[in-house]
C-alpha positions as CSV (number, residue, x, y, z in Angstrom):
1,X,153.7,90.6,140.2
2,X,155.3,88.2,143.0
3,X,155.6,84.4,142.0
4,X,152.8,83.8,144.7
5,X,150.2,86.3,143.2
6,X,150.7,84.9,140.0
7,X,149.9,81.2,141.0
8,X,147.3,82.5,142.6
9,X,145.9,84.5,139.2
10,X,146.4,81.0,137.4
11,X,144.4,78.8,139.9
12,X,141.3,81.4,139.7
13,X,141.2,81.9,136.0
14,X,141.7,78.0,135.8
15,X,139.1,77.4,137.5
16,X,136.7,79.3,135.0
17,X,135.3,76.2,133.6
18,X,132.6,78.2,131.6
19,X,135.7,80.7,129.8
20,X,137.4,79.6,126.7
21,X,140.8,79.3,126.4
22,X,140.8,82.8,124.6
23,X,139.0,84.4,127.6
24,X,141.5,82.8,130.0
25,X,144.6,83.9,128.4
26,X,143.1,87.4,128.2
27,X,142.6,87.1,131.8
28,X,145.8,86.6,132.4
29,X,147.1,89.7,130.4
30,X,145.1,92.2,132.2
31,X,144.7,93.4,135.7
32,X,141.7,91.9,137.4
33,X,142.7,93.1,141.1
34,X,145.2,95.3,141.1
35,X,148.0,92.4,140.7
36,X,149.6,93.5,137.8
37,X,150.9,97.2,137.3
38,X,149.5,98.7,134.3
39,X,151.8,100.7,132.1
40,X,151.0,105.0,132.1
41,X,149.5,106.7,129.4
42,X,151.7,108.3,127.0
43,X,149.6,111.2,126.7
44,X,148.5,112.0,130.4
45,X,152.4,111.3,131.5
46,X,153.2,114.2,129.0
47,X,150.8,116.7,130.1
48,X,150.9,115.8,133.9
49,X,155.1,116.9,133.2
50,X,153.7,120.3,131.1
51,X,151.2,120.8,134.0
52,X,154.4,120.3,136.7
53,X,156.6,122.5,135.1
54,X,154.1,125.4,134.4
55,X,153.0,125.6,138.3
56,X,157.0,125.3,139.2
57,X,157.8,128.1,136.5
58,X,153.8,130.4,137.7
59,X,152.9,130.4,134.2
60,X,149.3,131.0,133.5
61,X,148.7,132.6,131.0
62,X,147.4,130.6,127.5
63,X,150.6,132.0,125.6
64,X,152.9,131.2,127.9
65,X,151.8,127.8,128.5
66,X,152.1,126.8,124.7
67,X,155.3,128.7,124.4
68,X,156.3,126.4,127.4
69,X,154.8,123.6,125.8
70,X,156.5,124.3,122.0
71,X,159.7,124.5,124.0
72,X,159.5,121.3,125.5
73,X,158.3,118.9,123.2
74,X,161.1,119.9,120.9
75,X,163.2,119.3,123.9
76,X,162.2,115.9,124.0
77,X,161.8,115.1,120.4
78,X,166.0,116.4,119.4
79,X,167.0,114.1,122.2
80,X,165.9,111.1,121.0
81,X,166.4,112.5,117.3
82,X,170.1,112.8,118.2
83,X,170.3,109.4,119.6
84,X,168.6,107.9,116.9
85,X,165.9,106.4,119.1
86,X,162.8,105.9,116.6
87,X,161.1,103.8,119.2
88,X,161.2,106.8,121.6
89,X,160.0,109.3,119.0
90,X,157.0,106.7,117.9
91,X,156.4,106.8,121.6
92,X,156.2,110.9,122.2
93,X,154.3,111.0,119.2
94,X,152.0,108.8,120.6
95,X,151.4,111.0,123.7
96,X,150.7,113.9,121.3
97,X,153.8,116.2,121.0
98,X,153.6,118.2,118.6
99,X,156.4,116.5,115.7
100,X,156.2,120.0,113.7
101,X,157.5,122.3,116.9
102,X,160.6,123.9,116.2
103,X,163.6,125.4,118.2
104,X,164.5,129.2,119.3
105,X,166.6,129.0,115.7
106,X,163.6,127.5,113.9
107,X,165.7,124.2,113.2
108,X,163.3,121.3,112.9
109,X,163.9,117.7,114.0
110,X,164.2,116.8,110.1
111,X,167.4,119.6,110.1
112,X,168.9,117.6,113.4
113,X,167.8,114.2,111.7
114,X,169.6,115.0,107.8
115,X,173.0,116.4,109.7
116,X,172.9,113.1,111.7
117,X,172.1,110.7,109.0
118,X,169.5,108.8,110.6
119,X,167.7,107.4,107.6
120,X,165.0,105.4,109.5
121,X,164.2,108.5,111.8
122,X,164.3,110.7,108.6
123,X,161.7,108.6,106.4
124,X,159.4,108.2,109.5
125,X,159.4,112.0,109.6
126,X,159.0,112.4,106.1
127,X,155.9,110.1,106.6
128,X,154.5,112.3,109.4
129,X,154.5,115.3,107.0
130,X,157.1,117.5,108.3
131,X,158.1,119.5,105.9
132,X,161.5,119.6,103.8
133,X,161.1,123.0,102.7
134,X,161.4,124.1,106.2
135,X,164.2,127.2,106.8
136,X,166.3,128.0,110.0
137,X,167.3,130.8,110.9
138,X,170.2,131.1,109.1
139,X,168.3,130.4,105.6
140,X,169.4,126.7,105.5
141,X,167.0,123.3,105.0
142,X,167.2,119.7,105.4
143,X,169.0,119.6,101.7
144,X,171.1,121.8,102.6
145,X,171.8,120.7,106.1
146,X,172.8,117.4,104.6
147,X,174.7,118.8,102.4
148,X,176.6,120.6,104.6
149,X,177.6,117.4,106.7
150,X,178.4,115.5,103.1
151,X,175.6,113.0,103.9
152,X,174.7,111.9,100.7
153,X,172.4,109.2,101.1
154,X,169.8,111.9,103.2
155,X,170.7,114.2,100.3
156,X,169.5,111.4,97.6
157,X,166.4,110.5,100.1
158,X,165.6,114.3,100.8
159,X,165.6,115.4,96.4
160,X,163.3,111.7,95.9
161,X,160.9,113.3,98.1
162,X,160.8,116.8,96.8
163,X,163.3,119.0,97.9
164,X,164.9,121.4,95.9
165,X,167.3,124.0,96.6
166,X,166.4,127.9,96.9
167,X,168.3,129.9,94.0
168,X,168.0,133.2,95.7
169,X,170.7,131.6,98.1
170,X,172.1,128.7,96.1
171,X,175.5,131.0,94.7
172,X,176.4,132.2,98.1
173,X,176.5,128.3,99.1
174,X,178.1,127.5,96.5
175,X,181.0,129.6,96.2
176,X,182.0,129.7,100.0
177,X,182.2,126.0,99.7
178,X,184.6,126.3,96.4
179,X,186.6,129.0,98.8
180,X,186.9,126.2,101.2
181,X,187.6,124.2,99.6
182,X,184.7,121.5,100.1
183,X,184.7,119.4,96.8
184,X,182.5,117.3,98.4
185,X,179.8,119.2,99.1
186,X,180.1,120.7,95.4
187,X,179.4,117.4,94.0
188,X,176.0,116.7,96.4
189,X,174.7,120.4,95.5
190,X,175.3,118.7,91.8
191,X,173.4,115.4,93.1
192,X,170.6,117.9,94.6
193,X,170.3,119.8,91.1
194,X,172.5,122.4,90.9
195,X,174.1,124.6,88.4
196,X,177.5,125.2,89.2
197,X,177.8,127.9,87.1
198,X,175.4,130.0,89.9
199,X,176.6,133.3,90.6
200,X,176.2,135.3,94.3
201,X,175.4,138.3,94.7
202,X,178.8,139.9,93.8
203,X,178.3,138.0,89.9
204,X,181.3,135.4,91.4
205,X,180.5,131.8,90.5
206,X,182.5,128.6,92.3
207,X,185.0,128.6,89.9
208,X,185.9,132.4,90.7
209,X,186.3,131.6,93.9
210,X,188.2,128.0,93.8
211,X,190.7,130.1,91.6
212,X,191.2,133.0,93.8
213,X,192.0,130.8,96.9
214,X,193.9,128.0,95.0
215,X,191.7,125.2,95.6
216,X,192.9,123.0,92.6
217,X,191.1,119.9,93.2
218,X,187.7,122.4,93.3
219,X,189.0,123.9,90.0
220,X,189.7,120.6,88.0
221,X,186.0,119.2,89.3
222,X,184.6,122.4,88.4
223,X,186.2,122.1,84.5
224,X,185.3,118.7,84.0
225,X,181.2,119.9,84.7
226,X,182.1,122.5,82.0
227,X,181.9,125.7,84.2
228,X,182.2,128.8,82.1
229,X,185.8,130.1,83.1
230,X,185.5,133.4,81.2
231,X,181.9,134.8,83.1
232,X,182.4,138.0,84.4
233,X,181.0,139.2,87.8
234,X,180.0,142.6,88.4
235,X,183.4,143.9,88.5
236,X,183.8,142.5,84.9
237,X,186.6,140.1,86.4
238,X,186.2,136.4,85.0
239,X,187.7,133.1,86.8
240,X,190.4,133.1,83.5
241,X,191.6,136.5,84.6
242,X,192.1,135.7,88.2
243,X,194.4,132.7,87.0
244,X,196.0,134.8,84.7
245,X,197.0,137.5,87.4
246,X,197.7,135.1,90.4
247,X,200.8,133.3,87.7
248,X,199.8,129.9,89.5
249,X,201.1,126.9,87.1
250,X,199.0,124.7,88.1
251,X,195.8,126.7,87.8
252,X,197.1,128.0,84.4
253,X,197.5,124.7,83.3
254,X,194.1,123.3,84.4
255,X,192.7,126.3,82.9
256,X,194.4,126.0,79.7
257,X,192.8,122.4,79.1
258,X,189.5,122.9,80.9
259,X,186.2,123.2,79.0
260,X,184.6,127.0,78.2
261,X,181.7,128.1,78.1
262,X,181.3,130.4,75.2
C-alpha cells in the first residue's frame, strides 16, 4: 500500500465517529477496497500447484493424481525438513499436505528429521502423530536412523516416546557396526535398549566380530558390558577362540581380563 493510499485509509476510518477505537484499528488491518494485498491461502496455493502440474504432466486418472500428489508433498515437506525450517513445515501443514506421505524408499520425514538432528522439527512431528515405528526400505527406523548418524539426543527423544528396536534385525546391526568399528553407535543401541550379547543370523554376536577384525577399542567396551566371550555361533566358533587363533596380544590380553559369561 503506497504512503498516499494509506493516508487516505486513515482520514476515512478517522472520520467514523460512530466506530470504537477497536472497530477502527480492525479497519485498518483488513482490505476495505482493494488497498491492501491480502496474503494467499495455503491450501488453494497448494492445490492450484497439484492442479498445474497434473495438466502439464496429462494426468487424469484418480491414481495418478494422488500418486502425483504423495510425490509432491513429500517433495516439499524433506526440503524444509532438511533445512530445518519448522515455520515452513507448520505452514504446508497448514495448506493440507499430507505429513504421513512417504518417499519412493518409504523413508519418512521423521527418518530425514533423526539423521539430521533437528530436535524442534522432530518433537513437532512426534506431536502430529507420525509414527516412530515406521521402516524404509532397507529395514531401518527413526532409532535406528539416529543411531546410525550417532545422534544421541534424537536417540534419547525417539526411546522417551516409544521406540524400540526390532530384534529380528537388531544382531545384524549390531555386529556390522562392531566389524567397523563404530563404538559409538554400540553404545546408543545400549542407550536404545539393547543386548549386546545379540546374535545374527550366522549365531555371531559383536564381540565375534570386533575380534575377528581387531577392533580393540569395540572389544574392551564390549567386556566392560560383560559380553559373553565363549558363545558359540552356529559353527560352534566362540569370540575366545577367534582370539586365540588370530595370536593378537592385545586382544589376548583384553580377553584374558574381560568379564565371561558362563
Amino acid at each position: 500500500m503506497t504512503a498516499e493510499a494509506a493516508l487516505t485509509k486513515m482520514s476515512y476510518v478517522l472520520g467514523k465517529a460512530d466506530w470504537s477505537l477497536q472497530m477502527k484499528k480492525q479497519a485498518m488491518m483488513r482490505s476495505i477496497r482493494g488497498e491492501l494485498t491480502q496474503p494467499p491461502d495455503p491450501e488453494r496455493a497448494y492445490n492450484s500447484l497439484l492442479e498445474s502440474i497434473s495438466q502439464f504432466l496429462n494426468l487424469s486418472h484418480p491414481t495418478e493424481v494422488q500418486n502425483l500428489q504423495s510425490a509432491v508433498s513429500h517433495v516439499l515437506l524433506s526440503s524444509a525438513v532438511l533445512h530445518n525450517d519448522l515455520n515452513r513445515i507448520v505452514k504446508l501443514c497448514d495448506s493440507g499436505i499430507n505429513i504421513h506421505a512417504v518417499n519412493s524408499d518409504k523413508r519418512s520425514l521423521l527418518h530425514i528429521a533423526a539423521g539430521a538432528s533437528h530436535i524442534d522439527v522432530i518433537k513437532f512431528l512426534l506431536l502430529k502423530g507420525l509414527s516412530i515405528h515406521t521402516k524404509d526400505s532397507y529395514g531401518q527406523t527413526a532409532l535406528t536412523e539416529a543411531i546410525r548418524h550417532e545422534r544421541q539426543e534424537v536417540v534419547e527423544i525417539l526411546v522417551e516416546n516409544g521406540a524400540n528396536l526390532d530384534l529380528n534385525t537388531l544382531g545384524d546391526f549390531l555386529t556390522r557396526c562392531a566389524a567397523n568399528g563404530h563404538l559409538k553407535r554400540l553404545q546408543l543401541f545400549e542407550v536404545a535398549g539393547a543386548d549386546l550379547n545379540t546374535p545374527n543370523k550366522s549365531g555371531r554376536t559383536a564381540l565375534h566380530e570386533a575380534c575377528l577384525h581387531k577392533k580393540t577399542k569395540v572389544i574392551k567396551y564390549l567386556l566392560t558390558k560383560g559380553v559373553n566371550k565363549i558363545c558359540p555361533d552356529l559353527l560352534g566358533i566362540t569370540p575366545e577362540d577367534i582370539a586365540i587363533k588370530l595370536q593378537d596380544a592385545d586382544i589376548l590380553r583384553l580377553m584374558a581380563v574381560g568379564n565371561s559369561k558362563r
